[in-house]
Backbone as CSV, one residue per row, in Angstrom:
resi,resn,N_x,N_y,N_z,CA_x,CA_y,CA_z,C_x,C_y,C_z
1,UNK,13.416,142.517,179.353,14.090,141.788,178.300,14.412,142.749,177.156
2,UNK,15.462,142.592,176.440,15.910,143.501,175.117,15.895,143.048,174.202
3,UNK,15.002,143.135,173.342,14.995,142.463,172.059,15.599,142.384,171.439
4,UNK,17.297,142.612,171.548,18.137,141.520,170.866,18.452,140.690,171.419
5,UNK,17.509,140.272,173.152,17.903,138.826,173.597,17.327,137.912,172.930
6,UNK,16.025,138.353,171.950,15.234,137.115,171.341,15.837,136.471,170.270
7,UNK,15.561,135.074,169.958,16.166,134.595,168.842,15.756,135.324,167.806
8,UNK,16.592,135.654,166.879,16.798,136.142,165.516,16.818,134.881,164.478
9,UNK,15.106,135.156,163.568,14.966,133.868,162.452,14.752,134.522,161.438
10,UNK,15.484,134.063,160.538,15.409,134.635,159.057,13.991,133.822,158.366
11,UNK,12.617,134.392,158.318,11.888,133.986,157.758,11.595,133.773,156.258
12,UNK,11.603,135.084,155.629,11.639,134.984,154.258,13.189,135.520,154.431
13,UNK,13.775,135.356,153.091,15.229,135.575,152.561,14.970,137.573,152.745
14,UNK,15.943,137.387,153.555,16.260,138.838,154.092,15.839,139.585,155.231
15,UNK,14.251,138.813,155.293,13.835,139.330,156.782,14.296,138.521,157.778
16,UNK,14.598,138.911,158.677,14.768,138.469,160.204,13.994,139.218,161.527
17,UNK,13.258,138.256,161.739,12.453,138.534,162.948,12.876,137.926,164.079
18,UNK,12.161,138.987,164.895,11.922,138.676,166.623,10.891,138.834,166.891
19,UNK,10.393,137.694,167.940,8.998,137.600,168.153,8.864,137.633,169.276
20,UNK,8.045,138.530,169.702,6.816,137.936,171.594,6.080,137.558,171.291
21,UNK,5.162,136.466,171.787,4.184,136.148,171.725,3.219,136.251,173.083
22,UNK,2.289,136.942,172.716,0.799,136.708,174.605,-0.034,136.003,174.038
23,UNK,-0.864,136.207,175.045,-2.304,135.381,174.814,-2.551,135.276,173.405
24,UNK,-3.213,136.735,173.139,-4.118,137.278,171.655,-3.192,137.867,170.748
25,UNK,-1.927,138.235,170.818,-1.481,138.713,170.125,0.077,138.014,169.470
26,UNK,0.698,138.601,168.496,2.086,138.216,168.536,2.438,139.392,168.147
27,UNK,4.334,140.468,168.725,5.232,141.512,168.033,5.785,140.714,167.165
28,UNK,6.205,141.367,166.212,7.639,140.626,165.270,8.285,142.169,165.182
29,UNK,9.366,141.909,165.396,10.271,142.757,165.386,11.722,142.455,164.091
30,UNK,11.676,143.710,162.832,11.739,142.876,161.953,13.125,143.695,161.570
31,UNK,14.260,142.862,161.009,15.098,143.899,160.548,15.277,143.059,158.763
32,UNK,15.526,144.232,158.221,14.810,143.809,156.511,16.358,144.364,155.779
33,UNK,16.703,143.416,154.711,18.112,143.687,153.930,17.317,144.768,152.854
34,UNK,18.028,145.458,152.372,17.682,146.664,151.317,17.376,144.947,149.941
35,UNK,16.352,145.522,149.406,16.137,144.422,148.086,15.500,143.456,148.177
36,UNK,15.343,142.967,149.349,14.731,141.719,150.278,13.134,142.259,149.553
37,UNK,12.426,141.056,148.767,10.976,140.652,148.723,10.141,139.873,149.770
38,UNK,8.908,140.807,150.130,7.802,140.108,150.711,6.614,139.596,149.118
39,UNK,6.749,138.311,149.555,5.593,137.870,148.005,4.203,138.298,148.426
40,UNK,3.469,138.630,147.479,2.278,138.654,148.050,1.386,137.315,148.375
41,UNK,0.676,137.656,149.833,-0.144,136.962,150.552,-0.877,137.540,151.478
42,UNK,-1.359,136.254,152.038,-2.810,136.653,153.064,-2.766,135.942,154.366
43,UNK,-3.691,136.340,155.066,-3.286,135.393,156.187,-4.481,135.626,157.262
44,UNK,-4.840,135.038,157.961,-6.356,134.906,158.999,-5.799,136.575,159.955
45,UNK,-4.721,136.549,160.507,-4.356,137.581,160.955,-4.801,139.078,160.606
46,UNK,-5.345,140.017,161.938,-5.087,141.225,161.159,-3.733,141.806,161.958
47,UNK,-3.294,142.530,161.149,-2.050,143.143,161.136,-1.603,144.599,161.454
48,UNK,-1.120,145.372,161.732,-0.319,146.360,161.841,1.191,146.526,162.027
49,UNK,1.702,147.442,160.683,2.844,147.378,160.518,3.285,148.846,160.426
50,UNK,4.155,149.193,161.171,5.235,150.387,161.876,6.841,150.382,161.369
51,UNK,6.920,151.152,160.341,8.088,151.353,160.135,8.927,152.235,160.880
52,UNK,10.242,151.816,161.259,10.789,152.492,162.647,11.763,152.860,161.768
53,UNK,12.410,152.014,161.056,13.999,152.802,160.294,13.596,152.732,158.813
54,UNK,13.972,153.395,157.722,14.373,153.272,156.473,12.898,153.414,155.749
55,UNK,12.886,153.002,154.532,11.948,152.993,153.628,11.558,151.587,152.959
56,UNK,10.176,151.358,152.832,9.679,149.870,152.755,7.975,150.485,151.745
57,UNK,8.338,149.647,150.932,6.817,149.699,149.736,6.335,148.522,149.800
58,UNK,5.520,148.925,150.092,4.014,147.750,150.671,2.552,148.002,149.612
59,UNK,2.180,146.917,148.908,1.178,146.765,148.544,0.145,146.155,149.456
60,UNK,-1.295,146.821,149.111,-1.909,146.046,150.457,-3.441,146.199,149.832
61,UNK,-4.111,145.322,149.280,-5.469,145.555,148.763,-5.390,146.310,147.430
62,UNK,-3.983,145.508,147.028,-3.761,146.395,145.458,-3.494,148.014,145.640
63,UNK,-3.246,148.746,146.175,-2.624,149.921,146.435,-1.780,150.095,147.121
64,UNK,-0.195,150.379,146.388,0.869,150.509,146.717,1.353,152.063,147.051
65,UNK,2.169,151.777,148.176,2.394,153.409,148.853,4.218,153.043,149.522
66,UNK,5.031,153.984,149.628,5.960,153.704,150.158,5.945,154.141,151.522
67,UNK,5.765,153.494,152.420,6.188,153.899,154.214,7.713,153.788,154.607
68,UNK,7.524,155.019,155.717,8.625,155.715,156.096,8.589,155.962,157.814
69,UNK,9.390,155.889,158.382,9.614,155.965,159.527,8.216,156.859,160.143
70,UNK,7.309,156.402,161.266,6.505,157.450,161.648,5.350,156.764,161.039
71,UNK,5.040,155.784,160.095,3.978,155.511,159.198,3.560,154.623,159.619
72,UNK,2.414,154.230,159.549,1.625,152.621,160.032,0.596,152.324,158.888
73,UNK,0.879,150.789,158.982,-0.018,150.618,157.751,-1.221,149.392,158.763
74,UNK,-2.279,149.195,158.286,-3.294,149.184,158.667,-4.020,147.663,157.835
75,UNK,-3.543,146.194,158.357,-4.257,145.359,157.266,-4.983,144.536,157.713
76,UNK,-6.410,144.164,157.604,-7.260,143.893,157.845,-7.077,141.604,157.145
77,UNK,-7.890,141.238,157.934,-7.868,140.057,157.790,-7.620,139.036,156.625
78,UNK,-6.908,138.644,156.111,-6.920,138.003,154.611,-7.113,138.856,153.449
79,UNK,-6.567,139.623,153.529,-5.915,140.972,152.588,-4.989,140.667,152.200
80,UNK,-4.622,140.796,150.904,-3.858,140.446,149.950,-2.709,141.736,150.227
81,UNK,-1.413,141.438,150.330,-0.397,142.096,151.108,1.180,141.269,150.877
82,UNK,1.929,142.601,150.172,3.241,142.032,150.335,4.284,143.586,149.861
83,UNK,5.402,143.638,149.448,6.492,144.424,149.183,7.676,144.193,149.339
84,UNK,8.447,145.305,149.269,9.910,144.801,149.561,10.746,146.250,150.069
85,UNK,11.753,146.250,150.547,12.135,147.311,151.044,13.256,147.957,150.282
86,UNK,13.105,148.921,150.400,13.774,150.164,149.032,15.105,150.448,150.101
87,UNK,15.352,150.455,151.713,16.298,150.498,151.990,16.366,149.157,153.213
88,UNK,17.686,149.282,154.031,17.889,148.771,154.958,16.629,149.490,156.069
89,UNK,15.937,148.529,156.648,14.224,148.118,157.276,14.448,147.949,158.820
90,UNK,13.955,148.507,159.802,13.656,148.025,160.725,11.987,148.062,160.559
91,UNK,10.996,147.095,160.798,9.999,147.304,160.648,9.376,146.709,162.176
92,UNK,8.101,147.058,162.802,7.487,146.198,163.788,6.179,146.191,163.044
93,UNK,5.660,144.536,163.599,4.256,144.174,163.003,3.570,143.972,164.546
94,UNK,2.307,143.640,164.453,1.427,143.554,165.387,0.595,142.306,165.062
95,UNK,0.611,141.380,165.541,-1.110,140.345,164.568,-1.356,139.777,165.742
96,UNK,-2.720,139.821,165.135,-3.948,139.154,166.152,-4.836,138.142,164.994
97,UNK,-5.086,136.990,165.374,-4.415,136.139,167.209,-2.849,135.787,166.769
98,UNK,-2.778,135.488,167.742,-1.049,134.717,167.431,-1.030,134.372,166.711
99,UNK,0.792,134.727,166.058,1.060,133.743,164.680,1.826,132.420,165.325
100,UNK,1.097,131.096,165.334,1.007,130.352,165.928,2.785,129.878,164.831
101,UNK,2.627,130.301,163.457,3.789,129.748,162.968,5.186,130.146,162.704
102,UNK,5.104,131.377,163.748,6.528,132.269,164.298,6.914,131.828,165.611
103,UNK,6.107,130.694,165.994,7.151,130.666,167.511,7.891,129.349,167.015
104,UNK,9.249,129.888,167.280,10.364,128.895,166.688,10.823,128.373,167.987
């Protein structure tokens, strides 16, 4: 399958994801508008996030860093977490267990 066969959902204003979902896990496969805000939040999930294209500033446990293609950020369970992207974003996330509220 090619992940531009998956539906494309604009979750927050600007992101648009694609999702797999397995057992334990869910991908989101994310493409992000330059300016587009993530608010900060939390979530039972832990996370890993892989920036594949562009530049994206992520706060995550109150320390903000800008990631760049090659970078992974690392967020642990109900960690306070959000940013916004400084350019046009391809980003991939990782969470465990499923995000039961991305399958559209």
């Amino acid at each position: 399958m090619l992940i531009s066969e998956l539906k494309k959902v604009e979750v927050v204003k600007g992101f648009h994801g694609r999702f797999v979902h397995m057992e334990n896990y869910t991908i989101g496969f994310w493409e992000v508008k330059a300016g587009s805000e993530l608010p900060m939040h939390s979530h039972i999930h832990e996370q890993s996030t892989q920036v594949i294209e562009g530049e994206f500033e992520m706060t995550c446990n109150g320390t903000t860093k800008i990631y760049k293609p090659g970078m992974v950020l690392k967020i642990p369970s109900n960690v306070a977490h959000g940013g916004r992207a400084l350019t046009d974003c391809k980003i991939t996330d990782i969470f465990s267990p499923v995000r039961e509220d991305y399958k559209f």
